[in-house]
C-alpha positions, 0 to 999 in steps of 0.5 A: 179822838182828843185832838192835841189840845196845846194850840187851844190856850190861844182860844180863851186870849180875848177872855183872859181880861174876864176870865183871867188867863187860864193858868193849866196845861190843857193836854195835862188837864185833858189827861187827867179824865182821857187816857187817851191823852196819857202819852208817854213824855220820850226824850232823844232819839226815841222821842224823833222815833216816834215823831217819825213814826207819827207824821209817817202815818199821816204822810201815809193817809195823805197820800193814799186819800189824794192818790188813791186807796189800796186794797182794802185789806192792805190798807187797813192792815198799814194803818194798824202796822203804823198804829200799833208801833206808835202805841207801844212807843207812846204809851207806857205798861203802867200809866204812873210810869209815863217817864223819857226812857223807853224799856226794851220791851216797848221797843219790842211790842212795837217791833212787833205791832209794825210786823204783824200789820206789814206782813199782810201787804208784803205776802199778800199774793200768797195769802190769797192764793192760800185763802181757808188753808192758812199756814202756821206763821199766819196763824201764829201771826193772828194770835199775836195780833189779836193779843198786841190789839188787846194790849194796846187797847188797855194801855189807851182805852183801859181794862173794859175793851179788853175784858169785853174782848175776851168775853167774847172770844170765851163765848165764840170756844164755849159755844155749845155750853151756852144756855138757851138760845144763846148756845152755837156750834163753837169754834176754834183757836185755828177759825178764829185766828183766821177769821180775826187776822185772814179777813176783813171780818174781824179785826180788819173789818169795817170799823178800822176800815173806817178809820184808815179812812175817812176818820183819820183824815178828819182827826188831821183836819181837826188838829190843823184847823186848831194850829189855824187858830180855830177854837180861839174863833169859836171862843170869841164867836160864842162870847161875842154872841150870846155873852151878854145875854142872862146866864151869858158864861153859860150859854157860852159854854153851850155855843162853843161847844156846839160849833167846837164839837163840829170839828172835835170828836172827843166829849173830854177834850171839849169839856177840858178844852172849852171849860178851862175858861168857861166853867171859872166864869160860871162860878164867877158870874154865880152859878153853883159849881156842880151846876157849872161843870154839868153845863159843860159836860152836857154841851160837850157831850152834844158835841158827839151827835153834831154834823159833820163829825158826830165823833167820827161814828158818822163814818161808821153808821154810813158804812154799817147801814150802807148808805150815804154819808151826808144822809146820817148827816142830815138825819143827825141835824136837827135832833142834834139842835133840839139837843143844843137848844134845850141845854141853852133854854135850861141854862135861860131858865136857871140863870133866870131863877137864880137871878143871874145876868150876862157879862158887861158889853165893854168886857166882851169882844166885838162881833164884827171884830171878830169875823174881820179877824177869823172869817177864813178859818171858816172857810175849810168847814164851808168848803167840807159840808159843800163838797159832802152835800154836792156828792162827793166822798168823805174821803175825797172831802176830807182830803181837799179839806186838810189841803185848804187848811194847810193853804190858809195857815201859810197865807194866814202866816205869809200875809202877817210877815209881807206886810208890803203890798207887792208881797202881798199881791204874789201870795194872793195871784200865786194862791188864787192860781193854785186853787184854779190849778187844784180844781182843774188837775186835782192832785197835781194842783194840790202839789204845785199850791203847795209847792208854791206857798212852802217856797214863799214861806222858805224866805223868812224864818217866821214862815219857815217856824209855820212850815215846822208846825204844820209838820209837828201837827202831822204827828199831833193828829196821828197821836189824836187818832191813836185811840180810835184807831185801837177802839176800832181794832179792838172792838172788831174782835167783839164784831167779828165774835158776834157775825160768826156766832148770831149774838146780834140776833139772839141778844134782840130775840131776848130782848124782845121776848123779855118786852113782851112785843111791846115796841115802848118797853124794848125801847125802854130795854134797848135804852137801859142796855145802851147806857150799860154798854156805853159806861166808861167807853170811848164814842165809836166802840160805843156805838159799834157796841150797841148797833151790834147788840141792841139795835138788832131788837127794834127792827122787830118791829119795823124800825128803820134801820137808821132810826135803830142805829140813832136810837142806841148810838144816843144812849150808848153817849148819855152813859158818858153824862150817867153816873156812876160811871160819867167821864165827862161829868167826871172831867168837868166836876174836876175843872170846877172842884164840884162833887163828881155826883151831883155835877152827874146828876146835874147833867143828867137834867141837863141833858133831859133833851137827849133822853126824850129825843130819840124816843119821839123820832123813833115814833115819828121818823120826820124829826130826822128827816125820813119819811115826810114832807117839808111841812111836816118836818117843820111841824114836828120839829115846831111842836118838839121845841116847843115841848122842850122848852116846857120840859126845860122850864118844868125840870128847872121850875121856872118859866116867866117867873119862878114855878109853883109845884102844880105849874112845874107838873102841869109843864112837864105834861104839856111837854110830854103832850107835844113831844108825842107826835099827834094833832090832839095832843099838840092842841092839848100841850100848848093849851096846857103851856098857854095857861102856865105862861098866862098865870105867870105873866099875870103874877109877874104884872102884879109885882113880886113873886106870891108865898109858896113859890118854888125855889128851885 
């Protein structure tokens, strides 16, 4: 979900007289860590060929979330059509060879992606008429389904989707040679075929039903709200906020990409895109630059586990478990603030053994300035988690809340280029009616707002260059959306292998066998799978993966179905921080010339938060919300950061003042003792921590810091 980045460079402008102007491309730079970027540089008549192809398929999920969707399998079968046609135009056989010219058989593949996805709609009376006896041509159609979906898949994801895949179709064929109880009855080339392409089970299933939905639309909004200037707002927000405060380039780093991961599904692009200018005003504000680059990993992994987004797999997990969207919402909330804010204390604590201070006030942006210039582009967000809160779809959400960005970037653009009152005054009565309009009729008031501001905008050609932008982010959110759409594609065939054969279901007696029927140890194994599975994986296929795989063994033992989910879908995204394989330390020990390793590992400690967290609300179900009362969710919630902020202060090994050894062990129990849920060792952990934070403030009254300290 790396959403098209190039607007980003406007969103380190009130930065650039700290930081200097960040001299990179941010789309080249994402594309060094995010195959997903790695377009291929087309030139003539195939470069407006796949631009129309592109803003084709926004135009279509446009129209079908405002005026409603098709059948489910028609739906997701154009999406695929569109899908896999700008793929093979986008992205080259061989990644080196990204130039203009475009071979032959590209043009093919693409002929052919479009072909397979188009047939279904086009015969699709016949195909159901013949549903369990399909024909020839449907299973020859499957097949090159199934090996166009694989393709794309290694051109934009790389070979681990792909070899995923077809260990799983090996397993569906060899079935009956499978040892104990792994072994099945087998299927054929002809059930699997029709149970890949014929259904909406395997490749057409819910993971790219999903995304020729609701994910798609968010992608869109994602790309239009950066056109709108919105990460140069959270950019400022974040330096204006906390810049000054000690270690302040840090903490920048952890609020722009807490706020940016809302409307950002991708950890690589957050770390590329918020980093460029955060992670040079780390180091040059003092801290090592492992450290640096592991800050910004860390925060922008986060981004994946904040609402509303949560990397596009809130959709998902929604769809999967049956249960409403804002509820994953919810669950999600809080964790994913515990996680933010344990990245924060640390960087506190860091910046606080190093010595290390924030930026001078005079250098920042001023608050109140910069809410009086970017308020609106808050709006669009507000009016989202509004309408999903108040019960309305995702689908329907995230239509009305492209249409209000798109509104705000042509006021936005009107308003600059009328600067005579009277002008001013037709936008606003003009605008103000629309939306009344839009709220009465709907679709028709959409139309008629719109209508009326690309007329205004048709006057002057400063406003006719904004209507060209908002039709070049059509195609820039539908090559955002293209490798999720494949990850979704491709990991269908995994899903589908796994529902024909059980290896759900027998994978998790496995597991549980192998714990002994201890719920700790299979979480221990559920988590040691989810990190595995996880390596090297886009966010969706990951969780897709793991819910699939691991998830199944907790509900042995009574795990809610939507604390398992969470469980696996935080450790299946720690692998992105986990060496050996760890993209995202990986892309931010590249901004920061640090050993890809040592930022890893930097992060891992970072992210200590993230490994504790899904432990303790597997225990106890109120961190996410389920199950309890306002106070006791507040309660758990007040002992789980107090406890975090004692692990932070332990792993970093320095609270007050800098920590002895013993102080660092005795926090670390502490923190252990009150992230457990329990009366006794709540009062047990805050006692423990009170005698730490005592005996340091004692040492720091008496002057400077006694011999035998530790010194990080």
């Amino acid at each position: 979900m790396a959403q098209g980045a190039a607007g980003a460079a406007g969103g380190v402008a009130e930065a650039e007289a700290i930081a200097g102007p960040p001299q990179v491309d941010l789309e080249k730079e994402i594309a060094k860590y995010d195959p997903e970027m790695r377009f291929r540089d087309l030139r003539g008549t195939w470069r407006w060929v796949a631009f129309a192809v592109g803003a084709g398929l926004s135009v279509f999920q446009l129209y079908t979330a405002g005026a409603g969707l098709l059948n489910a399998h028609v739906q997701r079968a154009v999406h695929l059509a569109f899908i896999l046609a700008l793929t093979f135009l986008l992205f080259p056989a061989r990644r080196q060879k990204g130039s203009g010219s475009l071979p032959w058989y590209d043009v093919l593949l693409a002929l052919a992606g479009a072909g397979v996805g188009l047939y279904i709609p086009l015969d699709y009376q016949a195909l159901v008429l013949r549903a369990g006896l399909p024909s020839t041509l449907d299973l020859a159609l499957g097949f090159a389904t199934i090996l166009l979906v694989m393709e794309a898949s290694r051109r934009i994801i790389g070979w681990p989707m792909v070899i995923l895949s077809v260990a799983f179709l090996l397993y569906a064929i060899l079935g009956p040679w499978m040892p104990g109880i792994f072994a099945h009855r087998g299927y054929s080339l002809t059930d699997i075929s029709d149970y890949m392409y014929l259904t909406t089970e395997g490749i057409f299933g819910i993971p790219i039903g999903v995304s020729a939905t609701y994910i798609f639309l968010f992608i869109l909004m994602g790309a239009y709200l950066e056109q709108a200037g919105i990460i140069a707002f959270f950019s400022d927000l974040a330096m204006s906020l906390v810049g000054h405060t000690k270690g302040g380039p840090a903490k920048v780093a952890v609020f722009s990409s807490a706020i940016l991961g809302m409307v950002n599904g991708s950890a690589i692009a957050n770390v590329v895109t918020v980093g460029t200018f955060t992670i040079p005003l780390m180091k040059r504000n003092g801290f090592r630059p492992q450290f640096a680059g592991a800050v910004e990993a860390t925060a922008s992994m986060g981004g994946q586990i904040m609402p509303p987004v949560m990397g596009a797999v809130a959709f998902i997990m929604a769809d999967t478990l049956g249960i409403p969207y804002v509820d994953i919402c919810k669950a999600a909330a809080v964790p994913a603030v515990l996680y933010f804010l344990a990245v924060g204390v640390m960087v506190h604590f860091e910046a606080g053994r190093t010595g290390l201070h924030g930026l001078p006030r005079s250098e920042l942006p001023r608050l109140s300035t910069v809410l009086r210039k970017g308020w609106y582009l808050l709006l669009p967000l507000v009016a989202l988690i509004y309408l999903l809160i108040a019960g309305y779809t995702p689908l329907f959400a995230g239509f009305y809340g492209i249409v209000l960005t798109m509104g705000l970037i042509l006021v936005q653009r009107l308003w600059s280029v009328f600067p005579g009152t009277a002008m001013r005054t037709v936008v606003m009565v003009g605008t103000g009616a629309g939306a009344g309009l839009t709220l009465r009729f709907g679709a028709v008031g959409v139309a008629v707002l719109l209508a009326f501001l690309v007329a205004l905008s048709a006057f002057r050609s400063e406003t006719r260059a904004t209507l060209w932008d908002l039709v070049k982010s059509l195609h820039a959110g539908a090559r955002s959306a293209l490798g999720v759409a494949i990850a979704c594609a491709v990991i269908g065939i995994v899903v589908g292998v796994a529902t024909m054969t059980g290896f759900g279901v027998k994978l998790s007696s496995a597991i549980t066998a192998l714990a002994h029927g201890s719920l700790f140890l299979t979480l221990v194994f559920t988590m040691v799978s989810s990190l595995i599975l996880g390596m090297g994986l886009p966010t969706i296929p990951t969780y897709i993966i793991t819910s699939t795989m691991a998830a199944p063994a907790l509900a042995v033992f009574g795990v809610p179905p939507l604390v398992a989910h969470m469980f696996v879908f935080y450790f299946g995204l720690l692998a992105d921080l986990t060496p050996p394989v760890a993209l995202a330390a990986f892309a931010g020990a590249g901004i920061a010339k640090a050993s890809p390793t040592a930022t890893g590992l930097n992060a891992v400690r970072l992210a200590i938060a993230g490994f504790v967290v899904p432990f303790v609300f597997v225990y106890d179900n109120s961190l996410l919300l389920l199950n309890t009362t306002v106070a006791g969710a507040i309660v758990t919630t007040t002992m789980a950061l107090a406890g975090i902020v004692l692990l932070g202060a332990g792993a970093i090994g320095y609270f007050v003042v800098p920590a002895r050894w013993y102080e660092r062990v005795v926090l670390i129990v502490a923190a252990m003792l009150l992230i457990v849920p329990g009366a006794t060792s709540d009062a047990i952990g805050l006692a423990l921590g009170g005698l730490v934070l005592a005996a340091q403030l004692l040492r720091r009254s008496r002057g400077p810091r006694l011999p035998g300290a530790a010194t990080g």
